[in-house]
C-alpha positions as CSV (number, residue, x, y, z in Angstrom):
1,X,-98.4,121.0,84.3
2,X,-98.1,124.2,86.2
3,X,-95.6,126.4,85.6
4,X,-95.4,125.1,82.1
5,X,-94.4,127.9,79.5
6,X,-94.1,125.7,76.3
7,X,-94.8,122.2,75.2
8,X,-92.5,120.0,73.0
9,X,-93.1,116.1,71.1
10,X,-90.4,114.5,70.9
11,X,-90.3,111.4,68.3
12,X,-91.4,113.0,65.1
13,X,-89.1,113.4,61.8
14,X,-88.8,116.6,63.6
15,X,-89.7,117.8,67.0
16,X,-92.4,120.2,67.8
17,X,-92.9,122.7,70.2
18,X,-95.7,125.2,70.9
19,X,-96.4,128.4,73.3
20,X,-99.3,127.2,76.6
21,X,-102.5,128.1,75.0
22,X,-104.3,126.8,78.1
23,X,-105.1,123.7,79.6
24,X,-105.4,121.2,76.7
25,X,-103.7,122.4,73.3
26,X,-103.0,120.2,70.1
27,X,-99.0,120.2,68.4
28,X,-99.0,119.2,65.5
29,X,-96.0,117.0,64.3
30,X,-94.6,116.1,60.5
31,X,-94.1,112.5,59.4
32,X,-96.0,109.2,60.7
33,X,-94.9,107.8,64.3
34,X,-96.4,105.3,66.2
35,X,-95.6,106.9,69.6
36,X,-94.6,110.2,70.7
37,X,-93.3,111.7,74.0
38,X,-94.7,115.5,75.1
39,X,-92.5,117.6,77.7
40,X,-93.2,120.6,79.7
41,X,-90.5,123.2,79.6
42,X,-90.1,126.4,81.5
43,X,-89.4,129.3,80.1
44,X,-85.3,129.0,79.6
45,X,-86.0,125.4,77.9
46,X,-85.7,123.2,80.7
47,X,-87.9,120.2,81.0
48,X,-90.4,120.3,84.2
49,X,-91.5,117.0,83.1
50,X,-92.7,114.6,80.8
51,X,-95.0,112.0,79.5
52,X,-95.0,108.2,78.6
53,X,-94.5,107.1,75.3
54,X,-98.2,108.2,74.0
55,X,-99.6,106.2,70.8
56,X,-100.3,108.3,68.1
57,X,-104.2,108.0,66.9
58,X,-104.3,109.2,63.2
């Protein structure tokens, strides 16, 4: 997403968050889920938007 400064998943035992590294980029999460959610944030935090409930492939 442009403009994107930081990514977070949201539906781990705890939630994840990583600086951009480019285009595609991997977060890796703690615990087992079946789905997870990723967000865009700008640079104060703020969510510029957000994905559907993604399954996670382990």
């Amino acid at each position: 997403m442009a403009g994107a400064g930081r990514w977070s998943a949201a539906g781990a035992e705890h939630d994840g968050e990583a600086a951009r590294t480019g285009f595609e980029m991997t977060l890796t999460v703690s615990g087992t889920q079946e789905y997870v959610v990723a967000e865009a944030l700008d640079a104060k935090g703020a969510v510029l938007g957000s994905s559907s409930a993604i399954p996670v492939r382990v």
